[in-house]
C-alpha positions in Angstrom: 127.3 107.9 131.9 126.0 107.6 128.4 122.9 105.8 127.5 121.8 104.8 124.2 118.3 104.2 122.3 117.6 100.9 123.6 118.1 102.4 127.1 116.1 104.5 126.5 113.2 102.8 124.7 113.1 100.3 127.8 112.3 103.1 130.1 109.7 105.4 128.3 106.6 104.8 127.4 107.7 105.7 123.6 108.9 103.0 121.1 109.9 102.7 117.6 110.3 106.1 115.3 108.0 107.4 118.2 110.8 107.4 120.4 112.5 110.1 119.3 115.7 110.6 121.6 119.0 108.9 120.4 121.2 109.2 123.6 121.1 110.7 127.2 124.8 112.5 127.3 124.8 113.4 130.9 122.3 114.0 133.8 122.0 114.3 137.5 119.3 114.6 140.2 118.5 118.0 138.7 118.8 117.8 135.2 119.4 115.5 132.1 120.5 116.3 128.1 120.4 114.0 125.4 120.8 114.5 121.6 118.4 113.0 118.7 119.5 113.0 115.1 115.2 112.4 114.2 113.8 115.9 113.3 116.2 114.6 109.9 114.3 111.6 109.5 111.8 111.7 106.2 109.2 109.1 108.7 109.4 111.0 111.7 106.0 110.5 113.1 105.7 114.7 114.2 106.1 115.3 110.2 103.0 117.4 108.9 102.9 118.2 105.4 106.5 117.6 104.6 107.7 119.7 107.4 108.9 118.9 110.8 107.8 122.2 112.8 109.5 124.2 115.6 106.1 123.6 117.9 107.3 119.7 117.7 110.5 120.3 119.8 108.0 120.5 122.7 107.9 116.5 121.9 111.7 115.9 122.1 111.7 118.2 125.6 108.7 116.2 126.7 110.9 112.7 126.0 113.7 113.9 128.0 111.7 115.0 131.0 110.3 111.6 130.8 113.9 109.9 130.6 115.1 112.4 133.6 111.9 111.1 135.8 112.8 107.2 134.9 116.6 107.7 135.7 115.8 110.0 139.4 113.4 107.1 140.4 115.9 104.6 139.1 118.4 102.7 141.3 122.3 102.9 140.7 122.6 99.7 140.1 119.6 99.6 137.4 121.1 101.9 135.9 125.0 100.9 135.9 124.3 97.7 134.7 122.0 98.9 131.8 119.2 96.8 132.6 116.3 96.9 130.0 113.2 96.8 132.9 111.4 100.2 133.8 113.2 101.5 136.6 111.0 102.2 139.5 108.6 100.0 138.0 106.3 96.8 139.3 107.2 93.7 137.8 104.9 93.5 134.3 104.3 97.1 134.5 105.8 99.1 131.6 107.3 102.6 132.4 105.4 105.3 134.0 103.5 107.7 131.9 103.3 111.4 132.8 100.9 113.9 131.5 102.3 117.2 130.1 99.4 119.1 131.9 101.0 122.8 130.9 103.7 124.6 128.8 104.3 128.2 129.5 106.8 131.2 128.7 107.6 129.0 125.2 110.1 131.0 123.3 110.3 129.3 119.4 113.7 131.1 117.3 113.2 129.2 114.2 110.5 127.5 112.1 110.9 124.4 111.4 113.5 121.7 113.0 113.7 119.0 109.9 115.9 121.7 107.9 118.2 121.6 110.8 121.4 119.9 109.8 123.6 119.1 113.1 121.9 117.1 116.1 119.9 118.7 118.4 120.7 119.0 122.2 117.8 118.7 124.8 118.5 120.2 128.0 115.6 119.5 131.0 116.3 120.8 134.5 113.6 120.1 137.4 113.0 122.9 138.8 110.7 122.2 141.6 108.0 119.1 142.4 107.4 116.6 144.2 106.4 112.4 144.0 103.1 113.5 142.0 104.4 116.4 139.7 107.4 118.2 138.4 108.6 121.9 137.1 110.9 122.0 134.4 112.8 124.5 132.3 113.7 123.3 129.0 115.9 124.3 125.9 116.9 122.9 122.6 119.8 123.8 120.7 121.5 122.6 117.9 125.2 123.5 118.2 125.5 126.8 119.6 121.9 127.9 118.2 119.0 128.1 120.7 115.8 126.6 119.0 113.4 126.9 121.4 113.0 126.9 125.2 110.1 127.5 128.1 108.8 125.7 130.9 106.6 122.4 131.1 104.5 121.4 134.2 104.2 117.1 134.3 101.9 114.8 136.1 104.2 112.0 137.4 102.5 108.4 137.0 99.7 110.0 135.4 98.4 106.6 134.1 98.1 105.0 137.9 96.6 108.1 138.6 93.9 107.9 136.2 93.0 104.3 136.9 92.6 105.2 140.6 90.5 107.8 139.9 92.6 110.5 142.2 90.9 113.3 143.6 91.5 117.0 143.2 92.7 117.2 146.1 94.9 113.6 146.0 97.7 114.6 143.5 
């Protein structure tokens, strides 16, 4: 099932040209793609100096992780029914916010993304975790190009986490 911006804005933490992810194409328990047409954008937020780096696409990978987490804590019927409330969420609570505590084994093939001219393709796989964090391998492509890939380690509910001042040994 196919889920568009609004979906998606309704379910991160990121809105407006900060959300940067168009569409979720597919996903399952283990792993989620979507496509953005934004690294074109002349006010994408990322921009620095006219340019739209490679090191940005960390962003994009980031979003869709986020996007996987709200859809696996989701319910069916949440989701099915395209409701606009945080899945997984208390009532008046926006959508969980996870911490990117680490990127490793990144592996950048091109530069700069805004000179890209198709879409580019997100794909996020949890590879391991648990209710407080979550292992993931990521790649973006654009067609049959890989631009980047590597692996990103997330704090789930990071902001609840925070406020409760967690412990070490808590998480």
């Amino acid at each position: 099932m196919r889920l568009d911006r609004a979906w998606i804005e309704g379910h991160i933490p990121h809105r407006g040209s900060m959300c940067l992810l168009d569409e979720v194409m597919e996903w399952d328990e283990a792993r989620i793609r979507c496509r953005s047409g934004t690294h074109r954008a002349a006010d994408n937020p990322l921009r620095a100096h006219g340019r739209l780096g490679i090191a940005c696409g960390i962003e994009y990978a980031a979003q869709a992780m986020a996007v996987h987490g709200a859809l696996s804590s989701g319910t069916a019927g949440d989701i099915a029914h395209g409701t606009s409330a945080a899945a997984g969420t208390e009532p008046g609570r926006g959508p969980q916010v996870g911490l990117l505590a680490g990127i490793r084994a990144v592996r950048l093939h091109v530069l700069r993304l805004d000179d890209i001219e198709s879409d580019l393709i997100c794909d996020a796989t949890r590879i391991a975790g648990d209710r407080a964090t979550a292992l993931y391998e990521f790649e973006l492509w654009s067609a049959a190009r890989r631009l980047m890939s590597g692996r990103a380690t997330v704090v789930l509910d990071a902001d609840n986490r925070l406020n409760r001042n967690v412990g070490p040994n808590e998480c």
